[in-house]
N, C-alpha and C positions, 0 to 999 in steps of 0.2 A: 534388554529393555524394549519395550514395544513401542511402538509410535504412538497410541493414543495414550498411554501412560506417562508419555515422555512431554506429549502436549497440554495436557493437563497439568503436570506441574506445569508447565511454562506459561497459563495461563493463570494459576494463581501466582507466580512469581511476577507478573506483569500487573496484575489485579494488586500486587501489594503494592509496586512501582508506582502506579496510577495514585495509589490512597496517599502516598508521601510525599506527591510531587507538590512543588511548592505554589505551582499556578492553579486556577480551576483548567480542567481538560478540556477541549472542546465539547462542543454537541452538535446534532443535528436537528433542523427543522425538520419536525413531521411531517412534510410535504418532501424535501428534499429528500430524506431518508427513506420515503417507500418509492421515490422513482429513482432511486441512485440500486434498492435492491433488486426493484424489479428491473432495470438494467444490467445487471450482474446476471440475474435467473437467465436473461433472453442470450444474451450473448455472448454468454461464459458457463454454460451448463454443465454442471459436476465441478466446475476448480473450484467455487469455494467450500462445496461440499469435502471434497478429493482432501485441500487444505486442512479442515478441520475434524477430520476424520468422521465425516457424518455419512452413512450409509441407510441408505431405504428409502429416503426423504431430502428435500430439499431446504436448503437454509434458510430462517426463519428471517426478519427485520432488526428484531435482537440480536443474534448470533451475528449478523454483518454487522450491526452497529458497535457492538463487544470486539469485531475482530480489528475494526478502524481504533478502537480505542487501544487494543492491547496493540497494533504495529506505535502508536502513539509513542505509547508507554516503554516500547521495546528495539524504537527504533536507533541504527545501526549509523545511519543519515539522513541528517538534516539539512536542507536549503531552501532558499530563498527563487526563485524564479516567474518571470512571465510566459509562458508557452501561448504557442500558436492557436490561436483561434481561426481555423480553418475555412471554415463556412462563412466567416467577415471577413476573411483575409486581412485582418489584426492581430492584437493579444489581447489577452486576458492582464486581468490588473496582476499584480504580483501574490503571489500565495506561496504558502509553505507545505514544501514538499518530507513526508516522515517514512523512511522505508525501512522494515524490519530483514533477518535476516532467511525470510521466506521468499522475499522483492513484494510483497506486500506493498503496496503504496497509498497511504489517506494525504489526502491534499484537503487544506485548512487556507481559511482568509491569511493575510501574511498577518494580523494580528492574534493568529490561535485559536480564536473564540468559537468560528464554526467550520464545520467539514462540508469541503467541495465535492469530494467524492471519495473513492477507495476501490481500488482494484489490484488484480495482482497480475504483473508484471511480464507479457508474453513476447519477449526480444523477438519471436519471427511470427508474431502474429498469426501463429495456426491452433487452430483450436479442433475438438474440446481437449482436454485435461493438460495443458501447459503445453503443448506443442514442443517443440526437439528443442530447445534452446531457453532456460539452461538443462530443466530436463530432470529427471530423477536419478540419483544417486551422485550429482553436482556437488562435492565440497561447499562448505560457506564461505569460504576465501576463495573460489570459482566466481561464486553468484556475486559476494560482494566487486571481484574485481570486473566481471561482465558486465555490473550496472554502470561501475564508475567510467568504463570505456562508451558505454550506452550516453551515458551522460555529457560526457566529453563530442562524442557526436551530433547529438542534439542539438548542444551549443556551436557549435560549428558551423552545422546545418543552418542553425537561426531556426529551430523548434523551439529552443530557450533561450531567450534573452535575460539581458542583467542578472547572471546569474552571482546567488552568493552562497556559498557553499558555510554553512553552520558547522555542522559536524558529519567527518566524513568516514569516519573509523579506518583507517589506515593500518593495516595489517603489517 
């Protein structure tokens, strides 16, 4: 089975998830959505393309807004948390955190309704294409337990405060 063959179903398997969920899905402000893409273009060059198997060209507004909905829809864990707001040296109000089994991550108001942002998941922050960790050909029972130890740190750290973990897929 090939990778783009394999993502494409799982993208209409996510796309039917989406159509039977019982809530309306979030959205994005048009204004938040073309600086959350164009944030991803500058400083993440190729991972979402890399992610979605798109080659020649770079990912469109659509295609990231699609891929925040399908981690939505196909997320692995759910929680609740305030993270650090750096630059205030505060936090952020509380939002909800949705991470697929790619570490995907769209972050939503804590009441669902709209998306903070979406990015995907770089534990040693080296880029471009995902950096060594977790890294390609990582198990999903790797990445799912590398986030939840990520997680665990964070909070720790006091990156996350009040954290409340929804759902966490426990292998």
């Amino acid at each position: 089975m090939n990778y783009a063959g394999s993502r494409a179903r799982a993208a209409l398997r996510d796309h039917t998830r989406l159509a039977n969920m019982s809530t309306v899905p979030p959205s994005w402000s048009h204004r938040n959505l073309a600086r959350h893409h164009a944030q991803r273009l500058r400083d993440n060059p190729g991972c979402f393309e890399d992610l979605l198997g798109i080659n020649g060209r770079t990912m469109t507004a659509e295609e990231y807004r699609d891929q925040s909905l399908r981690t939505v829809a196909a997320s692995w864990c759910e929680y609740e948390a305030q993270g650090r707001d750096f630059q205030r040296g505060t936090y952020f109000d509380v939002r909800a955190y949705h991470v697929d089994d790619d570490l995907v991550v769209s972050i939503t108001d804590q009441s669902r309704s709209q998306f903070v942002t979406c990015f995907h998941e770089h534990f040693d922050d080296r880029r471009p294409l995902h950096g060594g960790n977790p890294g390609r050909g990582v198990s999903v029972a790797q990445r799912r337990i590398r986030y939840q130890e990520d997680l665990r740190r964070k909070e720790k750290g006091r990156v996350l405060i009040n954290l409340k973990v929804i759902r966490d897929g426990q292998l």
